[in-house]
N, C-alpha and C positions, 0 to 999 in steps of 0.2 A: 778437575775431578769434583765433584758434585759432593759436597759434606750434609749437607742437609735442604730437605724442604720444607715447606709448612703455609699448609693455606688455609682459607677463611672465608665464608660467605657476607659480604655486606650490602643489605641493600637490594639484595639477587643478584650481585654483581660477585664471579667467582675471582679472589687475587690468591696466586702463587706468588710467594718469594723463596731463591734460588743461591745459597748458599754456598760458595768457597773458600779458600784460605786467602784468594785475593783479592775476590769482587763480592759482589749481591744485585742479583737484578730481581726488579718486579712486573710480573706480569697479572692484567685484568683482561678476565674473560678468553683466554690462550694468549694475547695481544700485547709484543710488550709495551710497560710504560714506563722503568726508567733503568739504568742500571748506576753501581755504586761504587767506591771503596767499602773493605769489608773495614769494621770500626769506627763505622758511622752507623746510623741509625737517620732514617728519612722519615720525617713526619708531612700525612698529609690530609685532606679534609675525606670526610666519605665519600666525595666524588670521585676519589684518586690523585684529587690537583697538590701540588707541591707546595710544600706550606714552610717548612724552615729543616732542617739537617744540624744533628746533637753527636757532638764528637763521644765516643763509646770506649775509649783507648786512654791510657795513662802519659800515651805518647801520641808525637802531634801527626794526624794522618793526609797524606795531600795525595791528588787523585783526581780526577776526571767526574763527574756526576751528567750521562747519558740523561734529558730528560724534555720530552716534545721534541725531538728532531735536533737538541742542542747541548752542546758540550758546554759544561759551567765547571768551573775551576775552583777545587777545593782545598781548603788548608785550615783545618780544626782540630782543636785542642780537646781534652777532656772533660767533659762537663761543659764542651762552648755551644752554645744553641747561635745557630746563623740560619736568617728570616731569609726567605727568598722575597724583594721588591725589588718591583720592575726588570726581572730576570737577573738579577745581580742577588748573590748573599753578604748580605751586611750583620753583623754582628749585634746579636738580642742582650745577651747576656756570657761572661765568662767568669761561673765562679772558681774554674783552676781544680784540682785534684787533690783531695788530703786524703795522704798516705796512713794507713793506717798506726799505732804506734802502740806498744807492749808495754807494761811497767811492769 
């Protein structure tokens, strides 16, 4: 079931992104281009190309990442930014999650 949409014009290029409780996919121009776990968050250049994927979740989310014809295998933490090189994602940065606290 479809929770939300929200698209964007960049470039004159139209992207949809596609919204569930389990996935997220995006499409450019009707056409899709990748699809996700939901609790990621994909980054990628104004062309569309895949640039790295930023864990969004306090918990660690693993998942399939649809994207050019290929399935890449996911497992990111909160706050962990993983670089997409040479079709592989390698780990940028993970500064981990701090929890908020009350005094």
């Amino acid at each position: 079931m479809l929770l939300c949409r929200f698209s964007r014009t960049i470039d004159g290029f139209a992207y949809e992104l596609h919204n569930t409780r389990e996935e997220c996919e995006i499409y450019r121009d009707g056409r899709f281009l990748c699809r996700f776990p939901a609790g990621v968050r994909i980054v990628t250049d104004r062309g569309g190309n895949l640039r790295s994927v930023v864990g969004m979740s306090v918990r660690q989310i693993e998942g399939g990442l649809m994207y050019s014809g290929s399935l890449i295998e996911v497992r990111v933490a909160g706050n962990e930014v993983l670089q997409l090189v040479e079709g592989k994602l390698v780990t940028r940065s993970a500064p981990g999650v701090v929890m908020p606290t009350y005094e």
